[in-house]
Every structure is written in C-alpha cells, then in structure tokens.
C-alpha positions in Angstrom: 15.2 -23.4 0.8 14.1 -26.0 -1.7 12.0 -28.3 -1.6 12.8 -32.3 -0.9 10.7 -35.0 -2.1 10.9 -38.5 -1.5 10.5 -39.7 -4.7 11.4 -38.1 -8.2 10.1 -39.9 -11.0 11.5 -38.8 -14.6 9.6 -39.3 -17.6 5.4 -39.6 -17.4 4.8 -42.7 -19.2 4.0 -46.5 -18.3 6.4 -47.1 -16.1 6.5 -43.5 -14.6 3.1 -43.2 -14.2 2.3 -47.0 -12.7 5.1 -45.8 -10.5 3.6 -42.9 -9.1 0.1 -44.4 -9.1 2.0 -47.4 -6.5 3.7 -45.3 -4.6 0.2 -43.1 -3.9 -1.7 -46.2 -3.2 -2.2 -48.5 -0.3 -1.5 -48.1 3.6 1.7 -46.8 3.3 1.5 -44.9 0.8 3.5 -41.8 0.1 1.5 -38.4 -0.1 1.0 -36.7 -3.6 3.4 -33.7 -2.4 6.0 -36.1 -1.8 6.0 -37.6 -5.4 7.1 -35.3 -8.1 7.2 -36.5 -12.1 9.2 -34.8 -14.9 7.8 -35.2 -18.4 9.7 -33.4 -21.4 6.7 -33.9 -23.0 4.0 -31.1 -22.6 1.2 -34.0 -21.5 1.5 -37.3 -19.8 1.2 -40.8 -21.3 1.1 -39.5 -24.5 2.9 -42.8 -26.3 0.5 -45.1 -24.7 -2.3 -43.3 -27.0 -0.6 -44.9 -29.6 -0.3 -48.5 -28.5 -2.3 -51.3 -30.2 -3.4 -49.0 -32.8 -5.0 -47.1 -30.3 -6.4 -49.7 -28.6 -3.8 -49.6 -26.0 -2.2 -53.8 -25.9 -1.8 -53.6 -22.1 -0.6 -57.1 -21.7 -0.5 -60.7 -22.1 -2.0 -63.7 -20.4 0.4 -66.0 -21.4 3.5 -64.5 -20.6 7.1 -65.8 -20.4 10.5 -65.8 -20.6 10.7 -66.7 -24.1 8.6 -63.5 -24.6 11.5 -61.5 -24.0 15.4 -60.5 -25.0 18.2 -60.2 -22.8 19.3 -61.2 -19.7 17.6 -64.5 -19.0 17.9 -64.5 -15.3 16.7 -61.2 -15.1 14.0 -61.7 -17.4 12.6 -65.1 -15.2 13.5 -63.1 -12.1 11.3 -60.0 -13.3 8.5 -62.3 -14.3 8.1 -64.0 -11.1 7.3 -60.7 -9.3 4.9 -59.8 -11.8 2.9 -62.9 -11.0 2.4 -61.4 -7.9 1.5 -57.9 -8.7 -1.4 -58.8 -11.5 -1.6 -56.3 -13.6 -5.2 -57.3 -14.5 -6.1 -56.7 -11.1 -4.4 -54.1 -10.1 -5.9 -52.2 -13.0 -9.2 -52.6 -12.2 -8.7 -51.4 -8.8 -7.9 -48.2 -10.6 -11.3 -48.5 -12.6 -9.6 -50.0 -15.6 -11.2 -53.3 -16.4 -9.6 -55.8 -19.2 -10.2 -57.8 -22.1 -8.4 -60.9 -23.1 -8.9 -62.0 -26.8 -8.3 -65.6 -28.3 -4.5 -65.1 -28.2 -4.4 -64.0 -25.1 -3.7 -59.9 -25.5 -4.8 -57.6 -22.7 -6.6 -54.3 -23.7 -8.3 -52.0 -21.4 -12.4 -53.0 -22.4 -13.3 -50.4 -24.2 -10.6 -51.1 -26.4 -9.7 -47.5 -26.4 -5.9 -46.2 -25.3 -7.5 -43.0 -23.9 -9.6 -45.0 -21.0 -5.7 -45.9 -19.5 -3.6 -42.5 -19.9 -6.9 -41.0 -18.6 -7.7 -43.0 -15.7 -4.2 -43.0 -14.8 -3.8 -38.8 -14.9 -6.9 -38.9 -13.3 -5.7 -41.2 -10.5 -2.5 -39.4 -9.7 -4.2 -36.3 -10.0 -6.6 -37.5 -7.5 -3.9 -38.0 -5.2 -2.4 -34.9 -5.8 0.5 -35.9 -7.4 3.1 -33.5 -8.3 3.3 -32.6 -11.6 5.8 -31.1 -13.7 5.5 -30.7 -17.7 7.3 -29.4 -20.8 10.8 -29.7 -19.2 14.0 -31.8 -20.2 16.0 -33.8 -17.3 19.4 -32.6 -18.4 21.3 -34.3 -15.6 21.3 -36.2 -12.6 23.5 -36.6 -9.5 23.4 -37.3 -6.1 25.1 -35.9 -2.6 24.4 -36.9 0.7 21.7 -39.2 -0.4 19.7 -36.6 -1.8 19.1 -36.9 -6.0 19.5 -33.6 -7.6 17.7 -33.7 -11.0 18.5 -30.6 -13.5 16.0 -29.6 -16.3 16.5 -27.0 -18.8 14.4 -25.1 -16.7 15.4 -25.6 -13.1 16.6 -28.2 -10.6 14.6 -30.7 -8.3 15.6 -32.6 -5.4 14.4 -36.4 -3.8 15.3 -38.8 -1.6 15.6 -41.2 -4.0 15.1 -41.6 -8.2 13.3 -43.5 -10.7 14.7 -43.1 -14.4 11.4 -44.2 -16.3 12.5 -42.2 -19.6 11.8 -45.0 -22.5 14.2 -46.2 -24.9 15.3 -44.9 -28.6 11.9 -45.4 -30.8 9.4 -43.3 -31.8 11.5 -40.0 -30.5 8.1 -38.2 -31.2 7.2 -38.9 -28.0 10.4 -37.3 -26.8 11.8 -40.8 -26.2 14.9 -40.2 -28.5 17.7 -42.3 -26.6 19.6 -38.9 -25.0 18.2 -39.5 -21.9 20.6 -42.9 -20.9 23.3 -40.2 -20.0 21.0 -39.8 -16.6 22.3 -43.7 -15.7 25.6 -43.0 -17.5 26.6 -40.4 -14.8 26.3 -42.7 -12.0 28.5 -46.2 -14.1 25.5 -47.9 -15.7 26.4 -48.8 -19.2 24.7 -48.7 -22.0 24.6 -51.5 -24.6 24.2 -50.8 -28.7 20.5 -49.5 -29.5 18.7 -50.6 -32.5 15.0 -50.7 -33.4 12.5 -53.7 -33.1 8.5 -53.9 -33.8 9.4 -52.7 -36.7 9.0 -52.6 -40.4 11.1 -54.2 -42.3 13.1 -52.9 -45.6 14.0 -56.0 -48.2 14.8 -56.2 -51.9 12.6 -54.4 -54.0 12.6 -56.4 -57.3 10.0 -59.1 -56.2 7.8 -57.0 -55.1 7.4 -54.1 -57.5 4.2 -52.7 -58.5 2.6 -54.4 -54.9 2.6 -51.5 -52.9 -0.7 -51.1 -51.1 -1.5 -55.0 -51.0 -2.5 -56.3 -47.4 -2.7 -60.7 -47.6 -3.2 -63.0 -44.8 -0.2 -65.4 -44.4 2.5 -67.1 -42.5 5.9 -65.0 -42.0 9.1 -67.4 -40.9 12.0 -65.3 -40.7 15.4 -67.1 -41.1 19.0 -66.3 -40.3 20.7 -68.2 -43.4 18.8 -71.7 -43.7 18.4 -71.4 -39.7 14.6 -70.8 -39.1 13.7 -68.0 -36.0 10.0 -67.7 -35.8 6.7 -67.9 -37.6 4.1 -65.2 -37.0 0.3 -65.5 -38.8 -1.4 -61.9 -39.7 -1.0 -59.4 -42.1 1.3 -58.8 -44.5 1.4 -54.9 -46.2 3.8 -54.8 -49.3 4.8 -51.5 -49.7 7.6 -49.2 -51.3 10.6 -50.5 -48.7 9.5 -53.8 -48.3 6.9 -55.2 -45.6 4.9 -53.8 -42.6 1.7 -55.5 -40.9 1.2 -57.4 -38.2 2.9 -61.0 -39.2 6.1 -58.4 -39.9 5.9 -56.8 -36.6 5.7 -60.2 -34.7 8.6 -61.9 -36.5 10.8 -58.2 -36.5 12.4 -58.9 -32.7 14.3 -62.1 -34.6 15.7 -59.7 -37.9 17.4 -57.3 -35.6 19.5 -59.8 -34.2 20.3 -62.0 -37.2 23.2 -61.8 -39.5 21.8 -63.2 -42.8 18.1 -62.2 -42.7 15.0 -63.4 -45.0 11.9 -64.3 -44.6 9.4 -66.3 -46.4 6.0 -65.6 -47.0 3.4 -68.6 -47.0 -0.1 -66.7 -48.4 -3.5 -69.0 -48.1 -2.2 -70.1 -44.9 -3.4 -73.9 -43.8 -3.6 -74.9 -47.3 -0.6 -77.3 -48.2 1.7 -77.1 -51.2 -0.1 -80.1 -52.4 -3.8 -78.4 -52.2 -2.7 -75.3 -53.2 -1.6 -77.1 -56.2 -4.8 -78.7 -56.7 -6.5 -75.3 -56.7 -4.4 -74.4 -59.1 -4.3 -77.9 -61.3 -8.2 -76.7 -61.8 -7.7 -73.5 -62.7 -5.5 -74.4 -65.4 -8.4 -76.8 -66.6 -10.9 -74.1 -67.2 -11.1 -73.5 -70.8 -11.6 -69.6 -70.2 -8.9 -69.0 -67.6 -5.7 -66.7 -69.0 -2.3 -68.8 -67.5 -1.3 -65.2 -66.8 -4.2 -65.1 -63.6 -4.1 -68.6 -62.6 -3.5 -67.2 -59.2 -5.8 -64.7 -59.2 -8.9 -66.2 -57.8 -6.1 -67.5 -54.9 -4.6 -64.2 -53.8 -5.0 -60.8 -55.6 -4.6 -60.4 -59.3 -1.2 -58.4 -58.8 0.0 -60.6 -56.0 -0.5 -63.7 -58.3 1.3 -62.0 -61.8 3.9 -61.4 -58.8 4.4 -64.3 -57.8 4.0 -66.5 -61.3 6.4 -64.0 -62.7 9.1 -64.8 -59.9 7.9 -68.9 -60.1 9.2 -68.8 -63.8 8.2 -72.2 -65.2 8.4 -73.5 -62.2 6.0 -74.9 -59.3 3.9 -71.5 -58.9 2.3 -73.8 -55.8 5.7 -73.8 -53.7 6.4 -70.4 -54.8 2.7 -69.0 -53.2 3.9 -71.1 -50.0 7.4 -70.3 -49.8 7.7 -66.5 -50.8 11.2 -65.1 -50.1 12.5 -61.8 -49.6 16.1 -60.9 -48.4 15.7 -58.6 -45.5 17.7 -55.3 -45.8 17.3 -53.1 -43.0 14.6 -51.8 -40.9 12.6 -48.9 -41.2 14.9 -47.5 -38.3 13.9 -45.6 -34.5 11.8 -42.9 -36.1 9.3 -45.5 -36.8 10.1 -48.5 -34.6 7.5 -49.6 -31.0 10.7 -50.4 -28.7 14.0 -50.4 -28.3 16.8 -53.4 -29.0 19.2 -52.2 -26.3 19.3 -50.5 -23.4 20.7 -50.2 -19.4 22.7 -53.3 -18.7 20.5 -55.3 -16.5 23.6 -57.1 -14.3 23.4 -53.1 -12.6 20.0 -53.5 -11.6 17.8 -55.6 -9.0 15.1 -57.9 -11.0 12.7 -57.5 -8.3 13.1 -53.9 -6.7 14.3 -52.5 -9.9 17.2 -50.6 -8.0 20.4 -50.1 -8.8 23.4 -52.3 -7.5 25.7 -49.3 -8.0 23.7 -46.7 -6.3 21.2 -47.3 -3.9 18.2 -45.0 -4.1 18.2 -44.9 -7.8 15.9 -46.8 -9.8 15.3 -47.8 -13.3 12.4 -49.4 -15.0 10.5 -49.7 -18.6 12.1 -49.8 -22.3 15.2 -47.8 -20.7 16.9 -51.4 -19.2 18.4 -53.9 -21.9 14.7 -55.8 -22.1 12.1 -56.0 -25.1 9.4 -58.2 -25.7 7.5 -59.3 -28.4 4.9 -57.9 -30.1 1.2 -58.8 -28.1 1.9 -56.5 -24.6 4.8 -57.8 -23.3 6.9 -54.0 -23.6 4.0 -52.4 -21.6 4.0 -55.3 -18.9 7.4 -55.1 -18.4 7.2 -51.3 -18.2 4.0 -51.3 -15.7 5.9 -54.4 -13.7 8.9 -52.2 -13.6 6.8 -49.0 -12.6 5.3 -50.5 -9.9 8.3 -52.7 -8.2 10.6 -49.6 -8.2 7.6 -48.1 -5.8 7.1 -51.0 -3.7 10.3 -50.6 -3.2 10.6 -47.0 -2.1 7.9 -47.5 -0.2 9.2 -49.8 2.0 12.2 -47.7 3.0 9.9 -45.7 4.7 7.6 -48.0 6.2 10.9 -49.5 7.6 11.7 -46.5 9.2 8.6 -45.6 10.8 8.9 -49.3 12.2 12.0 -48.2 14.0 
C-alpha cells in the first residue's frame, strides 16, 4: 500500500523550500514524514546560490506594487499578506539574520547565498522532512482528493499539492518552462513566456570596439519618445549590446515595449551644461589632441566612441544622452525570471490555492508575477512558499477542532 502524505511539494527552491520549512513550523505544524518535496535537480536550492551575485538579494524594504507586473489586484492583494508574514523576521527565527543596504536590498548578513540554501536544508532536515532528489514530476492528477504526482522514476501521493517549479530562465537549474503542463492538466492557463533581468542585445555600430568597458551612468529606457524607467549602476558594453546592473534594472520595461531604446547618461549628476564646461577646458589646453577630449571624462575608447557618433556636433549632449536601439534580449538561457506565467485570476492572492481545484497550490516565478530587479522575485517566491503552507495547515488544524 503506498504511502499518503499530506502535503507534496514539487520543486526544492524558494518557494518549495519556505513552504516546507512553514508547514514544519509552529504549533500545528505538520510532521516531517508528512511533507514530501520533489526536486529534478540532484540538490536543493541550488538557484538561490546564484542570486545577488552570490550574495543571495533576499528582499526589499521598500516594497510595492509598482515593484511588480501583472495582475494588479493580485499583486496588492499578495503584498498585504506579506506584511504580515515579515520575511525579515521570520528568517531570523530560522537563524538567518539580514542586512539592509542604502537602497533598501535584503541579503542574509554574511552576504553569502550559501548561509540561506544551507540553513534552510538544514532546517527541513532538522525536521525530518522528506526528501526526494534527481527526479522529474512528469504529471499530476488528482482522484478522490488525493494528488497523484508521477516522476520518471515512480509515483507519489498527498492530500493536497504545491506546484513551486520556477518559471522559464536559467533552465540550468532545471527550471526550463516544461513543468506549467502540471497546472495545464487541471485548466490553469498559461500566458506567453519571455525573459526579464536580462541583458540586453542592441545595434552594434555605436558600440564597436567597447567590449569589456564597465561606466557608471544613468539608463532610461523608452518605448518610441515614451520614457519607462531610469535605473543608476553599471553599464558593461559588450559583443551583443549591454549587461550590468543599470541594464538589469531597466530590462523588466524592454520586454514589454514595442519600439525599444535606451539612453545612456555617463558622469551621472553632472548636467549637459557642466559636462560641457569640462569639456570647454579641455579643448583650451594647448597639449590636449581633439581626438581625447573625452578621455579624462570617461575612458579613452568610450570618449573616441562617443565623439565619433557626436560628429561635429555637441559631444556634451551626446555623453548625456547616449542611444542605442534595443534588439532583443539575451533570451531564457541567460535571463533571472520569467515574463509570464500561471494566470493569476485561477489562484487565491492570499492562500495561493487554486480557484479551480481545491487542494492544489501554486506559488513563486511559476504564477504570471515578476518583479524588479533588488529582491522582489525571491519575496514573492518566499511570500508565496509560505502562504500556500499556512494554508494547508489550517485544513488540518480545522479538523482537529471538529
């Protein structure tokens, strides 16, 4: 006879494993034999390694609703219930403690990704979570309110299911977008997938022979002479275009505009007019080549760049206003999240259940919802992880009330 469980999470990153960590924790909490999670992966938590450069961008102080895309209601909905979860305290009752820095990102304070995938294996495994690794969720179905789950390897069974598989991006983490067929089966629907946090592919002529060059600037992105967003960070020329961290911030605006560009302001809070100045005195030193009149601006290629492209003209506006046509992205291979997802209408805000089937759940980068670059993807995945077990969780504290 096989084996039940009341819970059956599938897939072992953040929202899986905040899942399971709830669902183990408080006074009615579920027993570690009762909660099973499916990785395809051969280890848990392995994408949140990569987060933040490694340093793991947990979450953000200063979220909101403009934070995120997609369903607005759901999104202020979702937020609201995270206000009362915390996720800053609720990680430091797992022996995670945070820190903020001046723009309000959340990292673990050690500023190293390995202190949360390992306290949260740790945590699970305290609890004696149950565990399984290395296999493939190749359907899902339900009869008689019990959730049969089907791997490449064999078949699982629960009282109720929590589809925490991730989106498209970054498929080598095993998050390759083949797993929304598990919500499919049941009527969910899936909207189009594209990637965002990503780098971005523009015309290559203005920025040949810059490959390598990292500059501190402002990035707005435009759609046509419509302005989206300005980011200030890094910008990385390179052989398709632009990466960094201004790119990354502004990328969640290119994916859903039609006539993409965006300009590059370098020596960012200087003004046209100073900028000119600088530049009005450079020219006036008797030894200075008009070839490298930017070059004691920005770097010596960046400045023959960007005199070159200014042609006669005002090599000031040209610094401030730098534009390049936006072509493409560097695609889900090498995107953070997903554009796309789970319609949201099928699923509760708070509880994170589903309106069409009661008993399955879905949370994290799965559902139609991505943030912005700075921790919102992660919140909304931990938010989501740990609202789906509430949830569960009080189905059976219900019960034992009756």
């Amino acid at each position: 006879m096989h084996k039940t469980y009341k819970a059956l999470i599938i897939g072992g990153g953040a929202a899986g494993l905040l899942c399971a960590a709830e669902l183990l924790t408080g006074e009615n909490a579920l027993s570690g034999q009762d909660v099973l999670i499916i990785e395809r992966g051969e280890r848990l938590a392995r994408k949140l390694l990569a987060t933040g450069n490694g340093q793991c961008n947990l979450c953000n102080r200063h979220i909101a609703p403009e934070n995120y895309y997609g369903d607005k209601n759901f999104i202020v909905s979702f937020i609201k219930s995270l206000e009362e979860i915390s996720l800053e305290r609720y990680f430091l009752r797992l022996g995670i403690p945070f820190y903020t820095d001046g723009e309000g990102r959340q990292y673990p304070l050690s500023r190293q990704a390995g202190a949360v995938s390992d306290g949260l294996r740790s945590y699970i495994a305290y609890k004696n979570c149950c565990i399984v690794t290395g296999q493939k969720v190749m359907s899902l179905s339900e009869s008689g309110g019990i959730f049969a789950a089907r791997t490449d390897k064999g078949e699982y069974f629960a009282q109720n299911a929590v589809i925490a598989v991730g989106g498209a991006a970054a498929k080598q983490f095993g998050t390759d977008g083949s797993s929304y067929n598990l919500a499919e089966s049941f009527g969910h629907r899936v909207t189009p997938l594209k990637p965002s946090l990503v780098q971005l592919k523009t015309e290559l002529a203005p920025i040949r022979g810059l490959k390598g060059i990292k500059e501190r600037a402002e990035v707005t992105v435009f759609d046509g002479n419509k302005p989206l967003r300005r980011a200030a960070g890094d910008v990385l020329f390179t052989e398709y275009g632009v990466s960094g961290s201004a790119i990354f911030a502004v990328s969640p605006l290119v994916v859903g505009a039609r006539e993409p560009y965006i300009s590059v302001g370098f020596l960012p809070g200087k003004s046209v007019p100073e900028v000119r100045r600088l530049i009005e005195l450079r020219a006036a030193a008797p030894h200075v080549d008009k070839s490298e009149l930017l070059s004691a601006l920005v770097g010596k290629r960046l400045g023959q760049a960007i005199l070159k492209r200014a042609a006669g003209k005002d090599p000031a506006a040209e610094l401030k206003d730098f534009r390049l046509k936006v072509t493409g992205t560097l695609g889900f291979d090498s995107a953070q999240v997903t554009r796309g997802g789970i319609e949201t209408n099928g699923v509760d805000p708070v509880t994170m259940e589903s309106r069409i089937k009661g008993g399955l759940f879905i949370a994290g980068e799965a559902l139609d919802i991505d943030g912005d670059c700075g921790g919102y993807n992660l919140a909304f995945a931990f938010g989501g992880g740990i609202a789906a077990a509430r949830a569960i969780k009080r189905k059976y504290d219900n019960k034992e009330k009756e």
